[in-house]
C-alpha positions in Angstrom: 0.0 0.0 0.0 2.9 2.6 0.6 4.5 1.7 -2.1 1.8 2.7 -4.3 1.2 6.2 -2.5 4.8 6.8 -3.5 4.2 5.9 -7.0 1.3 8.3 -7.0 3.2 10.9 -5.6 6.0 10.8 -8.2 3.5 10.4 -10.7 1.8 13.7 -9.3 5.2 15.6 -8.8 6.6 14.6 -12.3 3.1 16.0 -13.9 3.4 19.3 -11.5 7.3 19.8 -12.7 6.3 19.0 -16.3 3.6 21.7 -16.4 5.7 24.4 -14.8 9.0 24.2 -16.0 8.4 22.3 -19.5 7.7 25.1 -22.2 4.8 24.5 -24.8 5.6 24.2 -28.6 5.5 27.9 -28.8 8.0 28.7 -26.2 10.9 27.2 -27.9 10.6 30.0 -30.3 13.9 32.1 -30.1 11.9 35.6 -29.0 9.6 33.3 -26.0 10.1 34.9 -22.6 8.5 33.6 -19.6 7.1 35.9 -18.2 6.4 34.6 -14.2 4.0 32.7 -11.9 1.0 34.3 -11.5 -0.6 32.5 -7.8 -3.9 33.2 -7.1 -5.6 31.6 -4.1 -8.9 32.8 -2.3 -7.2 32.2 1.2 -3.5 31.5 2.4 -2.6 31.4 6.2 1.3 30.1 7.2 4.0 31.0 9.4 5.7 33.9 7.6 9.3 35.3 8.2 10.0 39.1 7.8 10.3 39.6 4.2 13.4 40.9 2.2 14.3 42.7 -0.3 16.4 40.6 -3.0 18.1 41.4 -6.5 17.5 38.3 -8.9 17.6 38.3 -12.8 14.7 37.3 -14.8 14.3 36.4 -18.0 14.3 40.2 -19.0 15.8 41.7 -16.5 19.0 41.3 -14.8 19.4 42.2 -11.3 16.1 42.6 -11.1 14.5 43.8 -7.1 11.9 41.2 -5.5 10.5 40.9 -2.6 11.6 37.4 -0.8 8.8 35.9 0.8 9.4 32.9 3.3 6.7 30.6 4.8 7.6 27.9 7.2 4.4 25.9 6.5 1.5 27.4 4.4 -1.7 26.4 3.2 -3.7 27.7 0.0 -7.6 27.4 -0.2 -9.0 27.4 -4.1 -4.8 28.0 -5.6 -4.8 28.9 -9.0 -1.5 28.8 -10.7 -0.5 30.6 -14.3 3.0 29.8 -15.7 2.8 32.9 -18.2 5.4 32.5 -21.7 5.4 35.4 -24.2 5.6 33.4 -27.5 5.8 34.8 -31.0 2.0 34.2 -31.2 1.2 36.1 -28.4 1.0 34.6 -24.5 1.2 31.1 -23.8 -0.4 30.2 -20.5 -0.6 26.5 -18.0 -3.0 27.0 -15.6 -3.1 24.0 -12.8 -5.9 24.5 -10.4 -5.4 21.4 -7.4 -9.4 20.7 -6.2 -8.4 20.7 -2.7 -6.3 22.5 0.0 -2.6 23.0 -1.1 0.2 22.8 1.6 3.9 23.5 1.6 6.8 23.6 3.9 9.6 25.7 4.0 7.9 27.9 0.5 10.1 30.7 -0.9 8.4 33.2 -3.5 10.4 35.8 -5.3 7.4 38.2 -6.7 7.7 41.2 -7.8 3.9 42.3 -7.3 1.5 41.2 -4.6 -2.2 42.6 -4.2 -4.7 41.0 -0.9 -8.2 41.9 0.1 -7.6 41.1 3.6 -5.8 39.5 6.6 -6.1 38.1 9.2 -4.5 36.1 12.3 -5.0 32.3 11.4 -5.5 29.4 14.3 -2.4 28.0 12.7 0.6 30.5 11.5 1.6 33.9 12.4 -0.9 35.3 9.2 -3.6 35.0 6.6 -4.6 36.5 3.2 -8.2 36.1 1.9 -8.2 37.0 -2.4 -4.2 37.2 -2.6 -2.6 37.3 -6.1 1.3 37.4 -6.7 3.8 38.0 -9.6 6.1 35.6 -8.6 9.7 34.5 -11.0 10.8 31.5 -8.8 9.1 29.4 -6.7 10.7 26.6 -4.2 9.7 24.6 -1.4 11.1 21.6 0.8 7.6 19.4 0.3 4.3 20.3 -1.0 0.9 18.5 -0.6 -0.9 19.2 -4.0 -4.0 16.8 -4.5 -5.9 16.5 -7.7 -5.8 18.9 -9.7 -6.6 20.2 -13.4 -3.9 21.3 -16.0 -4.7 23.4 -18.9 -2.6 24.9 -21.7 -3.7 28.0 -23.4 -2.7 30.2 -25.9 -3.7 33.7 -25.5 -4.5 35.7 -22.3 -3.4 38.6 -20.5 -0.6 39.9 -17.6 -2.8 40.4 -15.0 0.0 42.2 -12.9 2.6 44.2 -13.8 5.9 44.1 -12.0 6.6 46.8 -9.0 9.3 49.4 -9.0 12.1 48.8 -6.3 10.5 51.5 -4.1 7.0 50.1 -4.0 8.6 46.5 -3.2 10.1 48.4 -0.1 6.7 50.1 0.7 5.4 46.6 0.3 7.8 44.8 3.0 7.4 47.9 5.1 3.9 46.9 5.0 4.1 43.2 5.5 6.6 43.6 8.3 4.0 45.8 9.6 1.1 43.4 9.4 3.3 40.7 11.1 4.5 42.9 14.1 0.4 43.7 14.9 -0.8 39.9 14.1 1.9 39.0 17.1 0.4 41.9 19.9 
């Protein structure tokens, strides 16, 4: 029996890897650029660390500022992820939508835009989001629980957020750091 819940998990991580990192057709095109992540979930709550400000290239950009946010353990109510490829033929797009809660451990975004509705001190974490959407350009984590879930390929669509100048990523950190230092009164 656990040999065939590790044969499920490989299958599910090899299909998650492949519709993240593989390109489509279009995006072996010489011009294709990827563009970035864009993560969409109706709620988050983790354990968050004070965010940073980091300098990392991007496909367009070199030494480009992010913002470094670091979650010890996080989970994502109704995730929606965009990988997001500027091909010749316009924008390329897989969209992977897991049915269930998501979590991860030890998750490390690079984004260059975040936008949230609200937050709110979780039963389990330091913080919680409700309607968050990020620009993220790398994503990591240690271990992630993603259960089923659709993957779609698309061609066409739209950036739905535009990278943030270096000043507005430090009003952002000033704001999260904020928001952490009144969830913990």
């Amino acid at each position: 029996m656990e040999r065939t819940n590790i044969y499920k998990f490989l299958i599910i991580l090899v299909l998650i890897l492949g519709g993240l990192f593989i390109p489509t057709k279009d995006s072996f095109a010489s011009n294709s650029i990827i563009i970035g992540f864009i993560i969409e979930a109706d709620q988050i709550e983790g354990t968050l660390e004070d965010p940073v400000i980091i300098t990392e290239d991007t496909a367009v950009e070199k030494a480009r500022p992010m913002l470094e946010l670091k979650f010890e353990n996080l989970s994502a109510k109704g995730l929606r992820i965009k990988k997001l490829v500027q091909s010749p033929k316009g924008i390329v797009t897989f969209d992977m939508n897991p049915k269930e809660t998501v979590l991860f451990n030890n998750l490390t975004l690079h984004v260059t835009n975040t936008v949230f509705v609200d937050h709110y001190l979780p039963s389990s974490g330091n913080i919680g989001f409700k309607k968050i959407k990020l620009l993220a350009h790398r994503v990591t984590a240690n271990n992630s629980n993603l259960p089923q879930f659709q993957l779609r390929f698309n061609e066409g669509g739209e950036v739905e957020l535009e990278p943030k100048s270096e000043d507005e990523l430090i009003q952002m950190k000033t704001n999260l750091k904020y928001l952490l230092s009144r969830q913990q009164q």
